[in-house]
MIROMAR-234797 format. One record per residue: residue number from 1; residue in one letter; x, y, z of N, C-alpha, C in turn. Coordinates in steps of 0.05 Angstrom, whole numbers, plus 5000, padded with zeros to 4 digits. Example, Ala and Ser with C-alpha at 12.3 -4.5 7.8 and 13.67 -1.06 7.14 Angstrom:
2
1	A	5264	4886	5156	5246	4910	5156	5264	4934	5156
2	S	5257	4955	5142	5273	4979	5143	5258	5001	5157
This chain:
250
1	X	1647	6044	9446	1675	6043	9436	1695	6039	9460
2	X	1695	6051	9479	1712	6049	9499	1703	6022	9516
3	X	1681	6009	9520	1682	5989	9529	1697	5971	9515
4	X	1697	5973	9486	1711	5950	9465	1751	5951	9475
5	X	1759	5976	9486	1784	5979	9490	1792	5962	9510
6	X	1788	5965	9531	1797	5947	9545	1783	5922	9550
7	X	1783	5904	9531	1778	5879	9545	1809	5863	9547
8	X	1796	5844	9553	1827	5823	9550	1845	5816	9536
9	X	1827	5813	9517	1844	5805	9484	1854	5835	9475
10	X	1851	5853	9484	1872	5877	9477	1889	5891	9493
11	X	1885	5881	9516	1907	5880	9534	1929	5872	9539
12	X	1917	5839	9537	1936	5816	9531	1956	5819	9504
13	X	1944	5822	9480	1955	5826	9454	1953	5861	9433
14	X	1952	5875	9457	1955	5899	9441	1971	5913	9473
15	X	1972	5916	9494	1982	5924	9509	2005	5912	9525
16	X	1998	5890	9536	2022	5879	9543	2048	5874	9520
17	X	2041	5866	9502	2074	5864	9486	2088	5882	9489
18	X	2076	5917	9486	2097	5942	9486	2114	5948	9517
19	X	2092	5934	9535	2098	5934	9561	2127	5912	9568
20	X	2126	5887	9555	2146	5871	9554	2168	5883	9533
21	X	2170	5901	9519	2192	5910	9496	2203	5931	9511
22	X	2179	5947	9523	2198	5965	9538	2210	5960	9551
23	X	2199	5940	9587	2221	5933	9599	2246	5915	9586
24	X	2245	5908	9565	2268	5887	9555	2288	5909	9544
25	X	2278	5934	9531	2305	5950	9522	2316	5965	9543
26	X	2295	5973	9553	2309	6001	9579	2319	5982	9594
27	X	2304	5961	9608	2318	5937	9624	2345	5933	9623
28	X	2350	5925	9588	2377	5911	9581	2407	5935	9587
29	X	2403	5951	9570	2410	5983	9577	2407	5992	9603
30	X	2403	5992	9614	2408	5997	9652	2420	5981	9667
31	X	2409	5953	9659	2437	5932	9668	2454	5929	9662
32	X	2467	5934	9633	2496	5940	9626	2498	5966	9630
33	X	2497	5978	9636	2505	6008	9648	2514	6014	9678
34	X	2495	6000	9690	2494	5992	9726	2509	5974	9740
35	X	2506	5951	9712	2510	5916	9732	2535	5905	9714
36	X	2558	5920	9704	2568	5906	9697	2581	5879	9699
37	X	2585	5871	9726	2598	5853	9742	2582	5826	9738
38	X	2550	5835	9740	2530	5810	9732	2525	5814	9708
39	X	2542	5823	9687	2536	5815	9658	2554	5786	9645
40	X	2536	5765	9650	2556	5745	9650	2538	5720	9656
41	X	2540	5693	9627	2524	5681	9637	2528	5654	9656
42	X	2549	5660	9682	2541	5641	9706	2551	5613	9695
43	X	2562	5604	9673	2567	5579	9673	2570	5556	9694
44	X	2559	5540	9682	2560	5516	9711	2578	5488	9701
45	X	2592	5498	9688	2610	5473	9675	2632	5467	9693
46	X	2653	5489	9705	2670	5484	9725	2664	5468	9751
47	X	2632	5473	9754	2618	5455	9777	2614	5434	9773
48	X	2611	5423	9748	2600	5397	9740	2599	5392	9707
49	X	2613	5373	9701	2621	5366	9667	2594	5353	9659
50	X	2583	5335	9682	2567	5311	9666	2548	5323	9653
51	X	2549	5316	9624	2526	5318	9599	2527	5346	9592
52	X	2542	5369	9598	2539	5394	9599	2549	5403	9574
53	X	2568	5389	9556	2568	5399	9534	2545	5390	9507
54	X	2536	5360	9515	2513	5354	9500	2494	5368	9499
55	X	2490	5370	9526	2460	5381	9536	2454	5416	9523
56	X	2479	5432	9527	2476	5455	9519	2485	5462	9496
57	X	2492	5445	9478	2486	5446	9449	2462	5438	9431
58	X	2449	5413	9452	2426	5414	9436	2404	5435	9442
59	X	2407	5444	9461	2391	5470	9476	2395	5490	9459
60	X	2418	5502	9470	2426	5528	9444	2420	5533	9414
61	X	2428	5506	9405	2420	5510	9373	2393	5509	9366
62	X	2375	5488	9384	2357	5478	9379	2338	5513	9384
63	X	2346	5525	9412	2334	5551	9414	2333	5577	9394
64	X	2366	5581	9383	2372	5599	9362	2362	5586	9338
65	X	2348	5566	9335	2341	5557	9310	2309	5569	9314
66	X	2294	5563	9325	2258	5566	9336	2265	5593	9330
67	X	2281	5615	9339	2280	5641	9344	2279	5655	9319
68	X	2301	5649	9301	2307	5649	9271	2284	5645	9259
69	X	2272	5617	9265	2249	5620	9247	2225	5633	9248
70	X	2222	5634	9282	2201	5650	9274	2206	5689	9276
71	X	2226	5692	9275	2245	5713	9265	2227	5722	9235
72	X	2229	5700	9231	2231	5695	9194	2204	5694	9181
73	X	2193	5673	9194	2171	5666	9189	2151	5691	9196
74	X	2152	5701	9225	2130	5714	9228	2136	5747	9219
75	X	2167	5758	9214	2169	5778	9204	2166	5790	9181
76	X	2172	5770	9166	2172	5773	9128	2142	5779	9126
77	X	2147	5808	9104	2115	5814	9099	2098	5781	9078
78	X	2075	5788	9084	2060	5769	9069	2070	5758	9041
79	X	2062	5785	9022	2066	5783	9005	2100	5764	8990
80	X	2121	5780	9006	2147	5763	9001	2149	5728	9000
81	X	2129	5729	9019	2127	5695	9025	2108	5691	9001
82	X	2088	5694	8990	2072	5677	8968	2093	5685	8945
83	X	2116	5701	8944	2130	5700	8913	2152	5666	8918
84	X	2151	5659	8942	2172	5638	8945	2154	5609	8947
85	X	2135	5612	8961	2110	5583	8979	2090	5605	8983
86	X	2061	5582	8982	2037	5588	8992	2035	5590	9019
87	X	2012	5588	9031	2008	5594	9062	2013	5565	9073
88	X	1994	5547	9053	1998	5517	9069	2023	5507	9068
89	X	2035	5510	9044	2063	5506	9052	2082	5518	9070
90	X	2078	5547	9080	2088	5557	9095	2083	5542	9117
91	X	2065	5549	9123	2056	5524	9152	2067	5495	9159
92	X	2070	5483	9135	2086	5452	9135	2114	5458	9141
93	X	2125	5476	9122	2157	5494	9132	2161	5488	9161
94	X	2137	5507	9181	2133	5525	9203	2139	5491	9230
95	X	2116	5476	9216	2108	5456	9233	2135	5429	9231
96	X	2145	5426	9205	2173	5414	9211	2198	5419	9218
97	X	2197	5446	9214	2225	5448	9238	2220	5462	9258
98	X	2199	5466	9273	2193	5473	9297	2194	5442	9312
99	X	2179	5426	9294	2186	5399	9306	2216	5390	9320
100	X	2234	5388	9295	2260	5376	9295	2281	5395	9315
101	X	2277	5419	9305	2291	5440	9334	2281	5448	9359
102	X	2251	5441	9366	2238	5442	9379	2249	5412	9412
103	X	2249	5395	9391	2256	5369	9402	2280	5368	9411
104	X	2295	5376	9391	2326	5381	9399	2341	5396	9430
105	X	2314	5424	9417	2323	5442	9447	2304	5433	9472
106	X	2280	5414	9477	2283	5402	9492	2298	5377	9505
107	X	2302	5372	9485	2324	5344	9504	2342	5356	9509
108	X	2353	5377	9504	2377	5388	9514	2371	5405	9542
109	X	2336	5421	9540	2336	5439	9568	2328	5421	9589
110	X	2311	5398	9586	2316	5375	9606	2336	5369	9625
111	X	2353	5360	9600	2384	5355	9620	2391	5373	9634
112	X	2391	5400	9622	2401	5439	9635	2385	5432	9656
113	X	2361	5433	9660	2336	5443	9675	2345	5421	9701
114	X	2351	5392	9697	2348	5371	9711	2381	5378	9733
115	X	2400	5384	9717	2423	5397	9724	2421	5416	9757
116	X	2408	5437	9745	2402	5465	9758	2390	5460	9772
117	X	2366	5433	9777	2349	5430	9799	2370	5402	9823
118	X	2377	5385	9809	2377	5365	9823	2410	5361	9830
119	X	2431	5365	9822	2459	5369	9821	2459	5388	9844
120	X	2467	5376	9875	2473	5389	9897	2490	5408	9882
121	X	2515	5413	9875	2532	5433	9875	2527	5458	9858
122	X	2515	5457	9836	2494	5468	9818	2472	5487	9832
123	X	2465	5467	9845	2433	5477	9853	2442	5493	9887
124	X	2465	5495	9894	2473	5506	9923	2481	5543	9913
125	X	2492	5538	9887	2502	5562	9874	2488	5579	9848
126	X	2469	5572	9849	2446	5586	9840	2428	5596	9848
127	X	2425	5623	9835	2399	5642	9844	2374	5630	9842
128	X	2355	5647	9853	2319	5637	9852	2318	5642	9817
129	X	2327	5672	9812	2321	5673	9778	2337	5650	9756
130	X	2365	5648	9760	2371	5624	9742	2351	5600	9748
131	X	2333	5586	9767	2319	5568	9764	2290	5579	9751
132	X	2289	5603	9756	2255	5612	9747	2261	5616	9713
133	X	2285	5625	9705	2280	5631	9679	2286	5610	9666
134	X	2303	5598	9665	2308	5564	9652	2273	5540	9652
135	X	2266	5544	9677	2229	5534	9686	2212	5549	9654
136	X	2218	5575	9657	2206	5597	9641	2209	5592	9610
137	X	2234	5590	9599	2236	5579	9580	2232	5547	9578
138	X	2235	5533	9585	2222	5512	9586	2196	5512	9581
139	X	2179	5520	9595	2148	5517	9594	2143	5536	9562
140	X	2153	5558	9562	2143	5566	9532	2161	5540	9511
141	X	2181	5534	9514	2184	5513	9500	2161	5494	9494
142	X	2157	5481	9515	2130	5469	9512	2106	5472	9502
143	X	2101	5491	9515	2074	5511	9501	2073	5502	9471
144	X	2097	5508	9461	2108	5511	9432	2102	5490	9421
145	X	2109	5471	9432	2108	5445	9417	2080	5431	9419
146	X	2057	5444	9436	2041	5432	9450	2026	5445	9415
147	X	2028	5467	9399	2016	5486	9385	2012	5462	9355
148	X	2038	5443	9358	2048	5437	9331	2023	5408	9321
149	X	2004	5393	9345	1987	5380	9332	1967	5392	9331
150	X	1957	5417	9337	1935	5439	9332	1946	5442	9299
151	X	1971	5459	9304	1976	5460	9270	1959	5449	9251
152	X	1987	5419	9255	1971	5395	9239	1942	5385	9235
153	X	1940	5393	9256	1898	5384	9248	1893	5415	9222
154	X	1901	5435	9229	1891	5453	9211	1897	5454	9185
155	X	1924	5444	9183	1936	5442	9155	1925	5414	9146
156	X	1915	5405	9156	1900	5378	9142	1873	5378	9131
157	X	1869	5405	9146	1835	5409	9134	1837	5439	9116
158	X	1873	5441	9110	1869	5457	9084	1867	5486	9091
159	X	1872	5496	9117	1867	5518	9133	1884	5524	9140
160	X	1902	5550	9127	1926	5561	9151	1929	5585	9162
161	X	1900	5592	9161	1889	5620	9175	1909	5622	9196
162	X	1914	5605	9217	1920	5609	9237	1952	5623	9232
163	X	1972	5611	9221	1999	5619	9218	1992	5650	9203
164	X	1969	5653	9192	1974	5681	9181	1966	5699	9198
165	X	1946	5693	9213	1936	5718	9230	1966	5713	9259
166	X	1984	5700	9261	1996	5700	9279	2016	5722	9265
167	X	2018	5721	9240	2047	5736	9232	2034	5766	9229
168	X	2001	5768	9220	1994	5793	9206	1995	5809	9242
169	X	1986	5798	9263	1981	5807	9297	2015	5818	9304
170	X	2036	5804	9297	2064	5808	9308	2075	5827	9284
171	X	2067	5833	9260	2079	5851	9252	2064	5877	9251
172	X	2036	5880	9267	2024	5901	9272	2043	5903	9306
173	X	2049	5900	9318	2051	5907	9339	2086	5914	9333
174	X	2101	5905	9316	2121	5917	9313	2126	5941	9294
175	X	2105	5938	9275	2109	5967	9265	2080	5984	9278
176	X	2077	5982	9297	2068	6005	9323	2035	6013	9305
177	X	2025	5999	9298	1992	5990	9296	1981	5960	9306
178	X	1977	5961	9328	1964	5945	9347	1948	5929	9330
179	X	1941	5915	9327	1907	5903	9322	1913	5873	9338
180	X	1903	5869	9356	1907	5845	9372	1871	5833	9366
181	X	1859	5848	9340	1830	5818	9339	1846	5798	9314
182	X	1857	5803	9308	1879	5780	9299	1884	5751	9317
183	X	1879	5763	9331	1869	5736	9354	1864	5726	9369
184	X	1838	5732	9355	1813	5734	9373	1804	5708	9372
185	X	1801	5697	9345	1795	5667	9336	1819	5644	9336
186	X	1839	5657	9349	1860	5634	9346	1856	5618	9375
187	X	1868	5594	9373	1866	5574	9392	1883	5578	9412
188	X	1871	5575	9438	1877	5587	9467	1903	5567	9465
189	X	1917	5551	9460	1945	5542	9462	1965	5566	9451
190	X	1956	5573	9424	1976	5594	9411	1981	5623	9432
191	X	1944	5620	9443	1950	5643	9461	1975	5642	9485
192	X	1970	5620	9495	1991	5617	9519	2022	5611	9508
193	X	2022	5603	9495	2052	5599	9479	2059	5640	9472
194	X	2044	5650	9461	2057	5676	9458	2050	5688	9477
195	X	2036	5686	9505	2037	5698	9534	2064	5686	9538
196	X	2073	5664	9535	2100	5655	9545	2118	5671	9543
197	X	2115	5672	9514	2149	5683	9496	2148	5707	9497
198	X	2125	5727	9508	2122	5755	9506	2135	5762	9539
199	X	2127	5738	9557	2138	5742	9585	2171	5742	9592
200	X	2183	5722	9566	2206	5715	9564	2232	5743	9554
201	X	2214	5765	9549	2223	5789	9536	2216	5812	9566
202	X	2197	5806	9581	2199	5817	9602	2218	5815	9631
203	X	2229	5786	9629	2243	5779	9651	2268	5778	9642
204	X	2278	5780	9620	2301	5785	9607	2320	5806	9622
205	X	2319	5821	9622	2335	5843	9637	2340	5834	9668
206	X	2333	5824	9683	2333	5814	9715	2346	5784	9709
207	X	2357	5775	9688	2365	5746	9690	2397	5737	9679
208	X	2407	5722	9670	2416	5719	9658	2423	5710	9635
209	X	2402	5711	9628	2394	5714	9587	2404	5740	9569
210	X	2414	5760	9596	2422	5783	9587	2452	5776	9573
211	X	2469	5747	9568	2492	5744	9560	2492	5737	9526
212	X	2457	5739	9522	2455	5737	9491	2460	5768	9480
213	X	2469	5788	9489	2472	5816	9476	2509	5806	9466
214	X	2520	5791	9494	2550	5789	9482	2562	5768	9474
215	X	2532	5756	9454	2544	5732	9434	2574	5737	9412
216	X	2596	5729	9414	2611	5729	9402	2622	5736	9366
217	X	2597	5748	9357	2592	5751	9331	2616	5752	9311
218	X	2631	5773	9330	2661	5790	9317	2686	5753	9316
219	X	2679	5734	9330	2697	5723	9321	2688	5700	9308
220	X	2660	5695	9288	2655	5692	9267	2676	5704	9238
221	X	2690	5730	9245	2700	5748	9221	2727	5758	9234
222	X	2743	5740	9254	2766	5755	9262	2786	5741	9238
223	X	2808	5755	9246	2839	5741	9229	2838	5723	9240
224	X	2857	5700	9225	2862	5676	9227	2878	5680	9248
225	X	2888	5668	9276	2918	5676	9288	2923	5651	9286
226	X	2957	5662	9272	2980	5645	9272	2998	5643	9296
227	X	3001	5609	9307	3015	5603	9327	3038	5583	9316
228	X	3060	5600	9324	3090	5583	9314	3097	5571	9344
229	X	3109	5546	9343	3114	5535	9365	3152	5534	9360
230	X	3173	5541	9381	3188	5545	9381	3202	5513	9395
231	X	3222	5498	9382	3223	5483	9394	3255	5476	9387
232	X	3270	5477	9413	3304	5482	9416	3302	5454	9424
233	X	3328	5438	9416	3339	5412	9416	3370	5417	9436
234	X	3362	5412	9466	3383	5411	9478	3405	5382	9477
235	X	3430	5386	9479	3442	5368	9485	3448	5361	9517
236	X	3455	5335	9515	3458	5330	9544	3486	5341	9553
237	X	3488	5355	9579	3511	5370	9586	3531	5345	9603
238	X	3554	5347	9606	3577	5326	9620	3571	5348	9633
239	X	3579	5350	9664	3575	5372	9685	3616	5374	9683
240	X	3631	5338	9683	3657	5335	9687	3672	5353	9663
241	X	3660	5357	9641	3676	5369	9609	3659	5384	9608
242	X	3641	5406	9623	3634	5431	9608	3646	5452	9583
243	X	3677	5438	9587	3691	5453	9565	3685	5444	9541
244	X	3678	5413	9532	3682	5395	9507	3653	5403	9495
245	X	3629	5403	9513	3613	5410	9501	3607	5433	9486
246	X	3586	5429	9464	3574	5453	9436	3557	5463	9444
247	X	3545	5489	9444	3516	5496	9445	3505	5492	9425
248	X	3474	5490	9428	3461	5490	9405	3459	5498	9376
249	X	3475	5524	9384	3472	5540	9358	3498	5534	9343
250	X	3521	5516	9351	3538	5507	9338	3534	5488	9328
């Protein structure tokens, strides 16, 4: 029994995740407690316009979209999902818009990534971590997309074992029963794609990804503010008849 504990595959997927959750909460919580000053995410737009609003819209959405879904996808108990779609359909769900936002938020971290590396003025005023974590997400980006013709071969042979033992492994480890032989039999791509995204929760707190806690939510639901513009119609003054002239309000 105790040899069976530590091997890799329960290290990897029953130990390390709690190890990356912890440092990501206490992390996050000690740096806004400590670091207020570096709570802030560093914009590089004042340094340089070119492509920076394209580029980090297709990035952003394309990223809060992947996250959502598999938010969604891999959280929702089993059961909830067969009262709506089957498994293989879930999986076709899973594999088309991982595609389309997947794609999106790469062409968008390209440009970011290509920015941050190669843009003298950019790249003079950046830390070692803004280049490691942007690299970081990137490559699990990848990973990600590298997962989606593995998918497709499986969902073609009628098999979507794989998307279920991914969701049944991540909701044992969030409601605090481990079972990492959940995947055991899954394909060493899925493995490295969730070594990615599990690492991406560990370096979180030391980066500046820490500016997704002060996403703007509250002004989704603020008042409308009303702006009246005040606008006085001077006349032209004679400097010679200051007496002849009216003020305005006459």
């Amino acid at each position: 029994m105790h040899e069976s504990v530590f091997t890799l595959n329960n290290l990897l997927f029953g130990v390390y995740p709690y190890v990356c959750l912890s440092v990501f909460w206490i992390g996050s919580w000690l740096r806004f407690d400590r670091e207020q000053y570096g709570w802030k995410s560093d914009s590089s737009q004042l340094l340089s316009k070119a492509n920076m609003r394209m580029a980090s819209n297709f990035f952003h959405y394309g990223v809060i979209a992947i996250f959502g879904g598999h938010f969604v996808g891999l959280l929702t108990p089993h059961h909830f999902f067969q009262m709506l779609l089957d498994d293989l359909s879930h999986q076709y769900v899973a594999i088309t818009a991982g595609t389309i936002f997947g794609l999106s938020a790469l062409f968008g971290g390209v440009i970011l990534i290509f920015r941050r590396f190669f843009n003298p003025r950019i790249s003079l005023t950046s830390r070692w971590s803004d280049k490691f974590v942007i690299t970081w997400v990137m490559l699990t980006l990848i990973l990600g997309l590298l997962t989606i013709p593995v998918s497709l071969g499986h969902a073609g042979h009628g098999d979507p074992r794989v998307v279920t033992a991914m969701a049944e492994w991540i909701q044992s480890i969030v409601y605090l029963y481990p079972n990492p032989q959940f995947l055991e039999g899954v394909d060493t791509i899925f493995k490295l794609h969730v070594l990615a995204g599990m690492t991406v929760f560990l370096i979180f707190p030391f980066t500046r990804l820490v500016h997704i806690w002060s996403m703007p939510f509250g002004y989704l639901l603020r008042a409308y503010q009303i702006v009246r513009t005040k606008r006085v119609k001077y006349q032209e003054i004679n400097r010679y008849d200051l007496g002849k002239c009216k003020s305005p309000e006459q």
